[in-house]
N, CA, C and O atoms as CSV, one atom per row, in Angstrom:
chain,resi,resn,atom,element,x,y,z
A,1,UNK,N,N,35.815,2.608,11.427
A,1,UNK,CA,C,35.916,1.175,11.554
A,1,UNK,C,C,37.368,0.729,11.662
A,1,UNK,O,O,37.559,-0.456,11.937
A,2,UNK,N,N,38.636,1.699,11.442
A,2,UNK,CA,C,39.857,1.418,11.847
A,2,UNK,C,C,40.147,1.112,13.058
A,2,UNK,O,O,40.001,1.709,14.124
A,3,UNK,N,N,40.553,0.167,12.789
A,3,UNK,CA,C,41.315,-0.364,14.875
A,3,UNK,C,C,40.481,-0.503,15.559
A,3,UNK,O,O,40.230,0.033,16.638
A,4,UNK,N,N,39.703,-1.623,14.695
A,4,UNK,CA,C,38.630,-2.296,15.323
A,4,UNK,C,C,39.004,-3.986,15.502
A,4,UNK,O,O,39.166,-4.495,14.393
A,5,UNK,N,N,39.131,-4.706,16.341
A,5,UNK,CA,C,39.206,-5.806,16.738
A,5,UNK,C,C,38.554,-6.632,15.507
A,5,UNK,O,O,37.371,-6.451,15.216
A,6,UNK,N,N,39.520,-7.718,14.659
A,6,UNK,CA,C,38.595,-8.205,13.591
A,6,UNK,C,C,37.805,-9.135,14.536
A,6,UNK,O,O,38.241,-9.329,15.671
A,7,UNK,N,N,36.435,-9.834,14.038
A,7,UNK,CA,C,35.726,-10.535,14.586
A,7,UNK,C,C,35.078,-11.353,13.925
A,7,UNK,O,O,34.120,-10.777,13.410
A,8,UNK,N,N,35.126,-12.813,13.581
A,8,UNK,CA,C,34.692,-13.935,12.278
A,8,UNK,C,C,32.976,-13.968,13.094
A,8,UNK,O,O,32.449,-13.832,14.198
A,9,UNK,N,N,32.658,-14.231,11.738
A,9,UNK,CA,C,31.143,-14.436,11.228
A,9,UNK,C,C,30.198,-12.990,12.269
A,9,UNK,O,O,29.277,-13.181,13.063
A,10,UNK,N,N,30.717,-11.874,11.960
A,10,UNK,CA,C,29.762,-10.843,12.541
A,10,UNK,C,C,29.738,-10.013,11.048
A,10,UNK,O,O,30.660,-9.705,10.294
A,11,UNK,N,N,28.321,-9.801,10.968
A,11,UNK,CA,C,27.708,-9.234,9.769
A,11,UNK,C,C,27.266,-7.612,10.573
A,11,UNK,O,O,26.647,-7.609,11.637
A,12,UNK,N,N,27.491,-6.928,10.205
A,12,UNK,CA,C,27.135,-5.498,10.183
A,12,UNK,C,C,26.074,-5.422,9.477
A,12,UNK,O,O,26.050,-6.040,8.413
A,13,UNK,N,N,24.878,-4.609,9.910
A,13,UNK,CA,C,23.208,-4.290,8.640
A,13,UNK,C,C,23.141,-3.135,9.422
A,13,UNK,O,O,22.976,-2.904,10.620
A,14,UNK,N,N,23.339,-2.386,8.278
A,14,UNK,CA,C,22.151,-0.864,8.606
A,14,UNK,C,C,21.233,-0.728,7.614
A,14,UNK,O,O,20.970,-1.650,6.842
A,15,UNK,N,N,20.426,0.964,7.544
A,15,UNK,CA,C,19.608,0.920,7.009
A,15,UNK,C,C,19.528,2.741,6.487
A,15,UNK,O,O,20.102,3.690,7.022
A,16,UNK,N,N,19.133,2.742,5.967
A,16,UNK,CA,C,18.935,4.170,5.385
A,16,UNK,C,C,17.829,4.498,3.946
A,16,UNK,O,O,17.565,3.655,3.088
A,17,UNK,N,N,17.410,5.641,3.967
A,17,UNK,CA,C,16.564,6.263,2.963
A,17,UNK,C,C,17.872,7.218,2.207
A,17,UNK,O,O,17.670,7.543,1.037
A,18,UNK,N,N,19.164,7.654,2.845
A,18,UNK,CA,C,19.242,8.134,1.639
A,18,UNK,C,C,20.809,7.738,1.232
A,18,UNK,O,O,21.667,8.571,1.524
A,19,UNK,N,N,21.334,6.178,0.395
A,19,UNK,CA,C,21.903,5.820,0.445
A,19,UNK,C,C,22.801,6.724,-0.364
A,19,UNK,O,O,23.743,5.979,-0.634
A,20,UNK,N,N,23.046,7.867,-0.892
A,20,UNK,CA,C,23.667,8.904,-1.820
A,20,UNK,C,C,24.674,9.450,-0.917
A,20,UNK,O,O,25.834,9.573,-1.309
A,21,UNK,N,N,24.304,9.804,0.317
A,21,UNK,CA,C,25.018,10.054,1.360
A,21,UNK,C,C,25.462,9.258,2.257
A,21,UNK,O,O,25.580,9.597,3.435
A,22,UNK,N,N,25.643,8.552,1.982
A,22,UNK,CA,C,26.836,7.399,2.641
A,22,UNK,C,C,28.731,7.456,2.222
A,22,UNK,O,O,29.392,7.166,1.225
A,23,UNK,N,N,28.994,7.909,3.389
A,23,UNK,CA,C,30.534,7.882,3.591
A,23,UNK,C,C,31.132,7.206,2.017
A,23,UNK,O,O,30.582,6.172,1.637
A,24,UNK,N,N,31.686,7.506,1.581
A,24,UNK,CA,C,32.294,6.875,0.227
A,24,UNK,C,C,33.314,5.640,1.038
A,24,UNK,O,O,33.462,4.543,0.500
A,25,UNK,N,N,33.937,5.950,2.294
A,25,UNK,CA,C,34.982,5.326,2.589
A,25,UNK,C,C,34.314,3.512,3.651
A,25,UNK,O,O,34.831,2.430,3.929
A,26,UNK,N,N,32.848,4.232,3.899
A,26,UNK,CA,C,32.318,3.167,4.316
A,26,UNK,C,C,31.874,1.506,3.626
A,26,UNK,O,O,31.653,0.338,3.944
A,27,UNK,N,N,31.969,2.652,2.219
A,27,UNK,CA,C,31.670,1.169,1.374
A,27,UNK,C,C,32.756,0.613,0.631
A,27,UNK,O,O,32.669,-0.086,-0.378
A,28,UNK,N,N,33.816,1.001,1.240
A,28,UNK,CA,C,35.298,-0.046,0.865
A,28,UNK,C,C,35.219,-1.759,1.221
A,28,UNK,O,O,34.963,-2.281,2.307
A,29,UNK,N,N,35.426,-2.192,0.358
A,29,UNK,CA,C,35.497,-3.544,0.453
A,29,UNK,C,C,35.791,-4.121,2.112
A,29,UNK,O,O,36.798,-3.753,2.717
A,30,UNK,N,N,35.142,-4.721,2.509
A,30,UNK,CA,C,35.476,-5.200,3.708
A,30,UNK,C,C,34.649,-4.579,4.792
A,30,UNK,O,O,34.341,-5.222,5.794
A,31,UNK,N,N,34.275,-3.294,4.596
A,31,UNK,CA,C,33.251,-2.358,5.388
A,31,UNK,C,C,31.901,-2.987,4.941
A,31,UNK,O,O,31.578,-4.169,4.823
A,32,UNK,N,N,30.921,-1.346,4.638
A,32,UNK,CA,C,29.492,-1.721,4.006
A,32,UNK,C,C,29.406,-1.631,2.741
A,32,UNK,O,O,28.901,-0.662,2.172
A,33,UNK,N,N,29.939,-2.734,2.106
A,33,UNK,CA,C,30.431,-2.803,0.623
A,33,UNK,C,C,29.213,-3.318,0.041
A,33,UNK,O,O,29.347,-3.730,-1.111
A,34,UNK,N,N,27.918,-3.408,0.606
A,34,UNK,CA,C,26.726,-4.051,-0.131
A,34,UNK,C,C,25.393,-3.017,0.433
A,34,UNK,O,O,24.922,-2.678,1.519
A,35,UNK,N,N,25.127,-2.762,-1.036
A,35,UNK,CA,C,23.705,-1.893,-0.328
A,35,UNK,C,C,22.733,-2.889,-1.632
A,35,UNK,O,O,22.824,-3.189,-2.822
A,36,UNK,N,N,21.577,-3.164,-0.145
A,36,UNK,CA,C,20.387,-4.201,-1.212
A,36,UNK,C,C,18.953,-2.724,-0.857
A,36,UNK,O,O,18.554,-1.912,-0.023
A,37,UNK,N,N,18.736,-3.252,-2.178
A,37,UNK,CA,C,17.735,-1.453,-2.169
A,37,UNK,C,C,16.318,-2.590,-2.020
A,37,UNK,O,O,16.287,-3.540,-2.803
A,38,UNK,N,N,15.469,-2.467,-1.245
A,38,UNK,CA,C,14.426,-2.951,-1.049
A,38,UNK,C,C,12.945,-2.016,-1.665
A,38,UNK,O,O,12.542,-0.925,-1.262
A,39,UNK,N,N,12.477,-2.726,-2.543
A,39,UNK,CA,C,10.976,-2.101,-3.083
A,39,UNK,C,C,10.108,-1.630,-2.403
A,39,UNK,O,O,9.877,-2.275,-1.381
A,40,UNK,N,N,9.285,-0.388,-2.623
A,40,UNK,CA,C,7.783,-0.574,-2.461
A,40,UNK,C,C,7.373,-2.069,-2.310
A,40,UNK,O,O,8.168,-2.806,-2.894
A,41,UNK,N,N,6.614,-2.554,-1.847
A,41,UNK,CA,C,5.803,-3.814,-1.798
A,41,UNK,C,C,4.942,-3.700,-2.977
A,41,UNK,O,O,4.120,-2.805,-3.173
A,42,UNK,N,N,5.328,-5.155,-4.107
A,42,UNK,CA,C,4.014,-4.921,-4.957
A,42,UNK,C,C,2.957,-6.018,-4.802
A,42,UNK,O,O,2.955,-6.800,-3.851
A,43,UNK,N,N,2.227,-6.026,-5.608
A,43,UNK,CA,C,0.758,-6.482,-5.299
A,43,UNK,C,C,0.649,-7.482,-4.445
A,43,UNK,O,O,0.065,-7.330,-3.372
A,44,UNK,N,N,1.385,-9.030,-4.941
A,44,UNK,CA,C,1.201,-10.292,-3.914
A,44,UNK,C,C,2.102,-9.679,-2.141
A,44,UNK,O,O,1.927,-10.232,-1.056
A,45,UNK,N,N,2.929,-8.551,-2.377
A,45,UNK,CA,C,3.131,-8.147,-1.312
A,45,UNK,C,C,2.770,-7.760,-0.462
A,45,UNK,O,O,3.053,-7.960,0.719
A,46,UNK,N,N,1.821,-6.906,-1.123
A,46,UNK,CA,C,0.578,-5.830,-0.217
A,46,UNK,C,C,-0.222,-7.021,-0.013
A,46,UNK,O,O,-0.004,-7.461,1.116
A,47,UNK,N,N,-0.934,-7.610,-0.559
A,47,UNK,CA,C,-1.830,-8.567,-0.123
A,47,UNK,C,C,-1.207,-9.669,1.207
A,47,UNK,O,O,-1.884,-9.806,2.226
A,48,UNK,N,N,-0.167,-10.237,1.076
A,48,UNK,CA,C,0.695,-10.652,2.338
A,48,UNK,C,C,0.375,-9.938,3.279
A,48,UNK,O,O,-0.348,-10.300,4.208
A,49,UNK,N,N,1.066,-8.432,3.096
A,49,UNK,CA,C,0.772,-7.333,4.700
A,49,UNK,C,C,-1.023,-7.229,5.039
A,49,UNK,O,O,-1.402,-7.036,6.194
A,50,UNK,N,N,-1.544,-7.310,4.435
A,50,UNK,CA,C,-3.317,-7.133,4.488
A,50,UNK,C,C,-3.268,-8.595,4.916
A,50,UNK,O,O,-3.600,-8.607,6.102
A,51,UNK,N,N,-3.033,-9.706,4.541
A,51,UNK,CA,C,-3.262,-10.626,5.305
A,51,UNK,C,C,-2.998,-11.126,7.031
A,51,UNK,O,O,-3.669,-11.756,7.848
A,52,UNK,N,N,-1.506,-10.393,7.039
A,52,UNK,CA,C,-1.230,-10.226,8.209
A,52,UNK,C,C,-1.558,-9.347,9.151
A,52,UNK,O,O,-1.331,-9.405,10.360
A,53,UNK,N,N,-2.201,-8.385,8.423
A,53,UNK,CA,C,-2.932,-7.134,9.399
A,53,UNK,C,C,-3.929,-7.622,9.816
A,53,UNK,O,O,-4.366,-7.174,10.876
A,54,UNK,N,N,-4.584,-8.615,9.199
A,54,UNK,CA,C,-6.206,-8.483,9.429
A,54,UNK,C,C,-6.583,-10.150,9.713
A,54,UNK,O,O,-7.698,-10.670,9.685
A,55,UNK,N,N,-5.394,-10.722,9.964
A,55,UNK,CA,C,-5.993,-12.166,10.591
A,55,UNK,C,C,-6.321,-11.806,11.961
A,55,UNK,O,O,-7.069,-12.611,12.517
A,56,UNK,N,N,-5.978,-10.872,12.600
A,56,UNK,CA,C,-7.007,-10.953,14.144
A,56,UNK,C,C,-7.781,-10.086,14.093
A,56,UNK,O,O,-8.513,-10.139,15.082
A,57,UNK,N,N,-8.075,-9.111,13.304
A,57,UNK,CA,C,-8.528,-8.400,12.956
A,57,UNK,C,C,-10.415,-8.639,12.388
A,57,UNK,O,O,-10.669,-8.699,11.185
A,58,UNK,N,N,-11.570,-8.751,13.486
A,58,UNK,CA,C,-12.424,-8.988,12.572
A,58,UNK,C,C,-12.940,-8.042,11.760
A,58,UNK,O,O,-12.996,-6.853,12.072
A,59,UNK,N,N,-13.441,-8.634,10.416
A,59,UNK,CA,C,-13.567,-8.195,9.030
A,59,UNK,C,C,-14.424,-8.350,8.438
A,59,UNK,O,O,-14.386,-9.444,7.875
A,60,UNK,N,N,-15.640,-7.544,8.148
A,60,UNK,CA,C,-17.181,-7.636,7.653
A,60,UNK,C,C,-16.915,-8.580,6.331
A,60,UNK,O,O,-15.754,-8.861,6.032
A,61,UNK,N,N,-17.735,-8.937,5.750
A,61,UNK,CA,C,-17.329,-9.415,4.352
A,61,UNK,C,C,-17.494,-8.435,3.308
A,61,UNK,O,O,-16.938,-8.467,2.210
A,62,UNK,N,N,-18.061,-7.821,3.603
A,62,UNK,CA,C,-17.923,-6.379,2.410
A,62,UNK,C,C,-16.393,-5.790,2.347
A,62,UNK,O,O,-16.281,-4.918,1.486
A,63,UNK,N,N,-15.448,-6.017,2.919
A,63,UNK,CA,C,-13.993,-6.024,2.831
A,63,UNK,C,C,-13.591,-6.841,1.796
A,63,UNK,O,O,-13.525,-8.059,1.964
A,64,UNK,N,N,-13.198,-6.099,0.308
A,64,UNK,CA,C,-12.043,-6.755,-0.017
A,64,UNK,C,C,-10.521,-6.543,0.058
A,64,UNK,O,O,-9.767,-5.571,0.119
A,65,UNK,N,N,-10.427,-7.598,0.033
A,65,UNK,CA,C,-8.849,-7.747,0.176
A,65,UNK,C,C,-8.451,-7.347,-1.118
A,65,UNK,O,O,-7.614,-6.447,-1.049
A,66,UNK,N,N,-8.751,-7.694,-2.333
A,66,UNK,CA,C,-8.367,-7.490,-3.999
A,66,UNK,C,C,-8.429,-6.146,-4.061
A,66,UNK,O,O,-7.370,-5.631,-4.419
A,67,UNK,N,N,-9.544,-5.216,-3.774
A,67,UNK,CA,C,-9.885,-3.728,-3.950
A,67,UNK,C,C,-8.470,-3.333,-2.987
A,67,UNK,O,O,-7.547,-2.830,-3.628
A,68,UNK,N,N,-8.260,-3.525,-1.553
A,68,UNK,CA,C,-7.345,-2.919,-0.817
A,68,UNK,C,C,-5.753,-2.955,-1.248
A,68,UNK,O,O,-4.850,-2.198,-0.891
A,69,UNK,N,N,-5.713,-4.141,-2.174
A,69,UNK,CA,C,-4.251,-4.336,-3.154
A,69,UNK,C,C,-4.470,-3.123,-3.902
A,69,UNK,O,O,-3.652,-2.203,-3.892
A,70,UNK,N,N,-5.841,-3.086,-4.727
A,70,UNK,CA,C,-5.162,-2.010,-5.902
A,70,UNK,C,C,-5.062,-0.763,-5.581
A,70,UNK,O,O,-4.276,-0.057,-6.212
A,71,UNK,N,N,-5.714,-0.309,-4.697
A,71,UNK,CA,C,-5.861,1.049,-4.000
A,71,UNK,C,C,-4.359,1.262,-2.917
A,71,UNK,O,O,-4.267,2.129,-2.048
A,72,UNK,N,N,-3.562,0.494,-3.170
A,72,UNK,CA,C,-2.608,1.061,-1.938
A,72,UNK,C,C,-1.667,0.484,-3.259
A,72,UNK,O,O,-1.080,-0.595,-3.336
A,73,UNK,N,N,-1.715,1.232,-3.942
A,73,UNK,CA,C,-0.349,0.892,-4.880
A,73,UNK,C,C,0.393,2.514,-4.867
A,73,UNK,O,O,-0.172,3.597,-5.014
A,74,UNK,N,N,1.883,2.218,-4.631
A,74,UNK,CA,C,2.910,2.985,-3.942
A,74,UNK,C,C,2.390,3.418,-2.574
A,74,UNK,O,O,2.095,4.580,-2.291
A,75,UNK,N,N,2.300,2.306,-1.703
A,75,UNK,CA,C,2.108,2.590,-0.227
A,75,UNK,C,C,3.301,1.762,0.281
A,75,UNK,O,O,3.570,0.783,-0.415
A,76,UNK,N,N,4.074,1.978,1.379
A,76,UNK,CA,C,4.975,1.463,2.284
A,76,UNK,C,C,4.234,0.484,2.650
A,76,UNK,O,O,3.038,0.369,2.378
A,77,UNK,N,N,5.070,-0.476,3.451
A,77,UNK,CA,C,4.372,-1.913,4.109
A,77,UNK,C,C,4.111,-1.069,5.548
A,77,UNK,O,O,3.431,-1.767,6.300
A,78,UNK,N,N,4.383,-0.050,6.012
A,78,UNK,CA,C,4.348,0.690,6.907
A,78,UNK,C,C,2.718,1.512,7.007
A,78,UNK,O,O,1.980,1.620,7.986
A,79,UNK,N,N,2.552,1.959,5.741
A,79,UNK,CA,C,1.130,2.832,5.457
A,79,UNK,C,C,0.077,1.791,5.362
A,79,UNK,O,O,-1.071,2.024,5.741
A,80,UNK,N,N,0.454,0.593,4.841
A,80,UNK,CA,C,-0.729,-0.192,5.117
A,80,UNK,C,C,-1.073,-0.759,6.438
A,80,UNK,O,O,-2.240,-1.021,6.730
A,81,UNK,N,N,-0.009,-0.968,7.300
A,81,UNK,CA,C,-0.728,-1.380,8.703
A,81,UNK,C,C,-1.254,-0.089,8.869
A,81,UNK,O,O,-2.423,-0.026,9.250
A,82,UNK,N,N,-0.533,1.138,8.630
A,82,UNK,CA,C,-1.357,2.143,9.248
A,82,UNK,C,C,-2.742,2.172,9.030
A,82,UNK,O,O,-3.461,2.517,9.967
A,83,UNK,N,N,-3.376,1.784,7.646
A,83,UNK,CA,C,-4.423,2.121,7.014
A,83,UNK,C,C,-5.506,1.161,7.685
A,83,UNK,O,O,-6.641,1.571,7.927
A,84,UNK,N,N,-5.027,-0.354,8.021
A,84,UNK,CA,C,-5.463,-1.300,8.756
A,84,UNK,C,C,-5.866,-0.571,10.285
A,84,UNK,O,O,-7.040,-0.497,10.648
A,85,UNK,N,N,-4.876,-0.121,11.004
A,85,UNK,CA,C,-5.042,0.751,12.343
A,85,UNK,C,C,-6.235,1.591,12.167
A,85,UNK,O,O,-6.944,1.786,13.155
A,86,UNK,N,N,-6.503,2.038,11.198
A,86,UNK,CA,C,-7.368,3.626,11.059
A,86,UNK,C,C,-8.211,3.071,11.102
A,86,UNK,O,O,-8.878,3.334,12.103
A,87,UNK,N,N,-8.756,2.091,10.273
A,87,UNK,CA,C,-9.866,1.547,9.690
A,87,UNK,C,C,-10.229,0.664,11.131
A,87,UNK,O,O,-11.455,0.576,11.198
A,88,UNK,N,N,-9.800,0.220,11.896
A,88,UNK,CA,C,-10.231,-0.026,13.372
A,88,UNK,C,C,-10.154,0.886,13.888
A,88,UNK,O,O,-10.625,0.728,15.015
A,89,UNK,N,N,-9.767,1.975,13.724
A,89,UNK,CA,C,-9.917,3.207,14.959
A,89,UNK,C,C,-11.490,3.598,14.536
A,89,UNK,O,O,-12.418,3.666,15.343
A,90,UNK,N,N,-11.598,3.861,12.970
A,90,UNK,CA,C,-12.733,4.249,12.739
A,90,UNK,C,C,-14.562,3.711,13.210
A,90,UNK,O,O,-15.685,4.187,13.378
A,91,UNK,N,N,-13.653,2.141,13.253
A,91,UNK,CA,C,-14.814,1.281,13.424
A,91,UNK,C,C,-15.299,1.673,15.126
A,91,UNK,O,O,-16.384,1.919,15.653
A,92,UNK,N,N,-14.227,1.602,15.504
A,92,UNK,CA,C,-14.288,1.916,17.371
A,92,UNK,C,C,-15.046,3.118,17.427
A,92,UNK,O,O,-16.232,3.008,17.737
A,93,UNK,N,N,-14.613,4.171,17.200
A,93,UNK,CA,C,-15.027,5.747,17.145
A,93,UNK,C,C,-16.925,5.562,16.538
A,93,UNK,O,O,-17.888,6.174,17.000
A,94,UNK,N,N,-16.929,4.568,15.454
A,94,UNK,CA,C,-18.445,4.550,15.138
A,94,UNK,C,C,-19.102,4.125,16.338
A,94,UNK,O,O,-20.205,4.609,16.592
A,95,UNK,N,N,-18.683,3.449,16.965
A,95,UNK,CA,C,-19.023,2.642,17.879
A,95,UNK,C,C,-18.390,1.258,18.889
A,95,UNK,O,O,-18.160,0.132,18.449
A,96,UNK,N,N,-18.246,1.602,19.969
A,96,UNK,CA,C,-17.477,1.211,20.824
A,96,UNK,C,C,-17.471,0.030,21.006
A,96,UNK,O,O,-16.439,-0.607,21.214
A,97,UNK,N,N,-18.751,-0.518,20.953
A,97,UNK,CA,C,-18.797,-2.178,20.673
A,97,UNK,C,C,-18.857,-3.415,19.449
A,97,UNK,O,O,-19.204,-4.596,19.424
A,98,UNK,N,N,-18.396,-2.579,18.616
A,98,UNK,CA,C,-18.187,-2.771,16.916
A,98,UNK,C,C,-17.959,-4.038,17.496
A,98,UNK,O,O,-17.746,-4.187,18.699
A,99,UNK,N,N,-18.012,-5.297,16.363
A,99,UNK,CA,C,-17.656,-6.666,16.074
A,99,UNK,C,C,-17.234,-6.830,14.795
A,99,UNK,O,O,-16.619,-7.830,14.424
A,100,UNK,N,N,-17.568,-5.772,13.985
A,100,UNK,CA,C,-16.587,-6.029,12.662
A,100,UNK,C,C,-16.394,-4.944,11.951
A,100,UNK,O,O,-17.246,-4.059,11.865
A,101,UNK,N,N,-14.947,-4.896,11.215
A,101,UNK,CA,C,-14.625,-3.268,10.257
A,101,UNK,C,C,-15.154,-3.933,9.374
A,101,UNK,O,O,-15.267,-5.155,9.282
A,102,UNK,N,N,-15.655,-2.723,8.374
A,102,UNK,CA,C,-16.259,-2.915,7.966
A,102,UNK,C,C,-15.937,-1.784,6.467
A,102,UNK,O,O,-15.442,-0.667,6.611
A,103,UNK,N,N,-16.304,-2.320,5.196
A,103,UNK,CA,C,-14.876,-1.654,3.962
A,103,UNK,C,C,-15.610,-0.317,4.458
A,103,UNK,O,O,-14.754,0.082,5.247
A,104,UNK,N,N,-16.537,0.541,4.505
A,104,UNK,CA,C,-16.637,2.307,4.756
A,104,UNK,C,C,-15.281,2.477,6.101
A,104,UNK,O,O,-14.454,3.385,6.011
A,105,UNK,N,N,-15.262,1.695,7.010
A,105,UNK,CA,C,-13.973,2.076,7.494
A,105,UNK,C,C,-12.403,2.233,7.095
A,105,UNK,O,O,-11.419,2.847,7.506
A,106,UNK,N,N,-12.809,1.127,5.837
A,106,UNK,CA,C,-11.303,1.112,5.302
A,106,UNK,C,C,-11.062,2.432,4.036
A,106,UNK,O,O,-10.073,2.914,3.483
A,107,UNK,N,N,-12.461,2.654,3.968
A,107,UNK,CA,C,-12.797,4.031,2.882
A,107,UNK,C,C,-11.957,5.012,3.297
A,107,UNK,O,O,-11.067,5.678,2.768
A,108,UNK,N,N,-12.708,4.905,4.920
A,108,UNK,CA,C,-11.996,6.513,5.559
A,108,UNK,C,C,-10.558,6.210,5.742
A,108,UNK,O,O,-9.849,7.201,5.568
A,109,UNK,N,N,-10.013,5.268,6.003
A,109,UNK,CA,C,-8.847,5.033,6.170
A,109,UNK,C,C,-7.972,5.426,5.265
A,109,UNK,O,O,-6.831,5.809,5.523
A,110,UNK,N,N,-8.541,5.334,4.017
A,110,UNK,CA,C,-7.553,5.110,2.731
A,110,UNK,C,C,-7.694,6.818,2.357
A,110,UNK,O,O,-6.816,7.524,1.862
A,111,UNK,N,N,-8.472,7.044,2.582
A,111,UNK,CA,C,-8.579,8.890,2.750
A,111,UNK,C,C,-8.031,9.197,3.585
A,111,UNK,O,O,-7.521,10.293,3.347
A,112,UNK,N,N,-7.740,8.750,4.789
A,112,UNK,CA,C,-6.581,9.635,6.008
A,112,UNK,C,C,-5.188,9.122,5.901
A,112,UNK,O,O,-4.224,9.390,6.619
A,113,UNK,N,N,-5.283,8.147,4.626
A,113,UNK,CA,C,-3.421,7.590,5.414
A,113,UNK,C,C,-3.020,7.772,3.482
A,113,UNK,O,O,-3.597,7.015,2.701
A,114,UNK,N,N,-2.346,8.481,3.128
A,114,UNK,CA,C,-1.891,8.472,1.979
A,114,UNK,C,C,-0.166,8.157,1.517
A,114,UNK,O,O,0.682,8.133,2.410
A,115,UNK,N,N,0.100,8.001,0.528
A,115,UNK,CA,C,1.523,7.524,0.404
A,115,UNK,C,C,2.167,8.425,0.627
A,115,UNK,O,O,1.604,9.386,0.104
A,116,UNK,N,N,3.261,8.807,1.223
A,116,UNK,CA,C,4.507,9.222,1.516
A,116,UNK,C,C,5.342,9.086,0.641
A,116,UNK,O,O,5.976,10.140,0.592
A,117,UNK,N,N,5.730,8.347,-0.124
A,117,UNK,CA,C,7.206,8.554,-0.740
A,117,UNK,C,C,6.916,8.908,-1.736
A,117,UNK,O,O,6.079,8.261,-2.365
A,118,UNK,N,N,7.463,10.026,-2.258
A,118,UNK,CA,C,7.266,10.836,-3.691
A,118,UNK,C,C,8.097,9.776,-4.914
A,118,UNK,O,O,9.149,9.203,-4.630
A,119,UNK,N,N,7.403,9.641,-6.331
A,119,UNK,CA,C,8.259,9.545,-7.071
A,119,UNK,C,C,9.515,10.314,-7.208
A,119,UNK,O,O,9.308,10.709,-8.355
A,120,UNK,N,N,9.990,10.524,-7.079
A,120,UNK,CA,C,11.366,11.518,-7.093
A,120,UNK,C,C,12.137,11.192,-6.333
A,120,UNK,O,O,13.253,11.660,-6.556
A,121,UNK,N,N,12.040,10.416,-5.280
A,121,UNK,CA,C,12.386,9.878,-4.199
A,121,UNK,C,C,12.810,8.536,-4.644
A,121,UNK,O,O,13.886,8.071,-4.267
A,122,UNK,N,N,11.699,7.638,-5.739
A,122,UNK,CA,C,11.746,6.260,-5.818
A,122,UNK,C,C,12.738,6.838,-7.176
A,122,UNK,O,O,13.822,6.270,-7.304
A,123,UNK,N,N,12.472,7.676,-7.935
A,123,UNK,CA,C,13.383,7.759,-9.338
A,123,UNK,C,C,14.916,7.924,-8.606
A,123,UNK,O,O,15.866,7.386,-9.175
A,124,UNK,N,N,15.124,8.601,-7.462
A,124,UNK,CA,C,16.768,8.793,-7.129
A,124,UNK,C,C,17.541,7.431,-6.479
A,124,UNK,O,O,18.732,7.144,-6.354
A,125,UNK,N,N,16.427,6.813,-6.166
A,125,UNK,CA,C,17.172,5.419,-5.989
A,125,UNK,C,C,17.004,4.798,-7.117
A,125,UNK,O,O,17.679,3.777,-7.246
A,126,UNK,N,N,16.322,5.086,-7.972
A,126,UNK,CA,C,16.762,3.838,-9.264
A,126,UNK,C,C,18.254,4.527,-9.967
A,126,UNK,O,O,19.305,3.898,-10.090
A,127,UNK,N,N,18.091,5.584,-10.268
A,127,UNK,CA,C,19.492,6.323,-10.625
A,127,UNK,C,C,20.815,6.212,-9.799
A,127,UNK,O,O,21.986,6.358,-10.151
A,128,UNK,N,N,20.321,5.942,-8.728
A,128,UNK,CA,C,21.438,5.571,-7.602
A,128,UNK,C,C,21.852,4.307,-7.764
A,128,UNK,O,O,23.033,4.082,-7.501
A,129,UNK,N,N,20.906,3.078,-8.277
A,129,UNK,CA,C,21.180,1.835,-8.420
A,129,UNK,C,C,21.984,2.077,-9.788
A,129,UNK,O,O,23.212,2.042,-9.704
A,130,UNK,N,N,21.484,2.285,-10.863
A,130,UNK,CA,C,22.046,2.402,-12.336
A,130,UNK,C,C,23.517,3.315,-11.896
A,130,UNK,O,O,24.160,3.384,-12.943
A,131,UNK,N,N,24.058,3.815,-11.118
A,131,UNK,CA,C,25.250,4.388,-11.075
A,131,UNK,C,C,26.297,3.374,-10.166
A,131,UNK,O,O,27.526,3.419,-10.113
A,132,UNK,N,N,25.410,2.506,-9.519
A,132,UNK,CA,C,26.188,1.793,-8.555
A,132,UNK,C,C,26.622,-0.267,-8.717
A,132,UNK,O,O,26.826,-1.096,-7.830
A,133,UNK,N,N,26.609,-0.362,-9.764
A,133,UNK,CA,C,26.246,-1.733,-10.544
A,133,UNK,C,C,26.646,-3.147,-9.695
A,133,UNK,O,O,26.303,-4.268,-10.071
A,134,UNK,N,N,27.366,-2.895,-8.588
A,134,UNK,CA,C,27.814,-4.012,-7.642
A,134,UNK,C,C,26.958,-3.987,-6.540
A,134,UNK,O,O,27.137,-4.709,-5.559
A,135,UNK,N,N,25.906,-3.080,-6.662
A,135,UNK,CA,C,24.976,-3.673,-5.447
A,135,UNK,C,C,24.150,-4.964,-5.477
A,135,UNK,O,O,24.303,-5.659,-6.481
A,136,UNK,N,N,23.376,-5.356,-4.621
A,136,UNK,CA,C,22.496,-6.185,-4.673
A,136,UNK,C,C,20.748,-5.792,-4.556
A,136,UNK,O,O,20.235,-5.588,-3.455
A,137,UNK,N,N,20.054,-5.735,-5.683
A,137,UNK,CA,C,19.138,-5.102,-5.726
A,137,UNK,C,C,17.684,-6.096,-5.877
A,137,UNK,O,O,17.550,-6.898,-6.801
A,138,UNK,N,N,16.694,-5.889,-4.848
A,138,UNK,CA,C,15.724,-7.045,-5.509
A,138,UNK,C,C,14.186,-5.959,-5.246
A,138,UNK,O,O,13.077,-6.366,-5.591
């Protein structure tokens, strides 16, 4: 970032999974001096992404939305559209002219799409936060 043309009101954002390995020299004041560690999605969160998955989405009423919060706890906002995707793939695959998923689709779904991020993963960013006290963390 040396002998770089300064430039007013341009914000730099990246992104990363493994903020441990980040350049020490990058986060000098004036560089990327702010890392905001973003959560798992919790409950009213997941329910947000399920809402937004599934407003065009038609949806038997045997779908709950409450059951699909508690069952996707430590899922990415990423694994739940996926789980949303499946659960219409499934419905299609039952049958091609489906008019509504229906929760046995979201069954199989939640059986083919499982969480990804290991605790160990979520414990090294909390240890990463507790070592790093000037971040911005929510």
């Amino acid at each position: 970032m040396d002998g770089i043309e300064q430039l007013r009101d341009v914000t730099v954002l990246a992104a990363t999974n493994r903020p441990d390995m980040i350049d020490k020299a990058l986060m000098r004041p004036g560089r990327l001096d702010r890392i905001v560690y973003v959560p798992l999605p919790d409950a009213p969160t997941r329910r947000e992404i399920f809402s937004l998955q599934l407003r065009n989405m038609p949806v038997a009423p045997d779908v709950s939305v409450d059951d699909l919060v508690t069952r996707t706890n430590k899922y990415s906002g990423a694994e739940i559209a996926a789980v949303c995707r499946e659960a219409a793939l499934l419905a299609l695959q039952e049958d091609i002219k489906v008019e509504r998923v229906h929760a046995r689709h979201f069954e199989g779904a939640l059986d083919h799409v499982k969480p990804r991020i290991p605790d160990s993963l979520i414990q090294s960013y909390i240890n990463y936060q507790q070592q790093h006290s000037s971040m911005c963390f929510f």
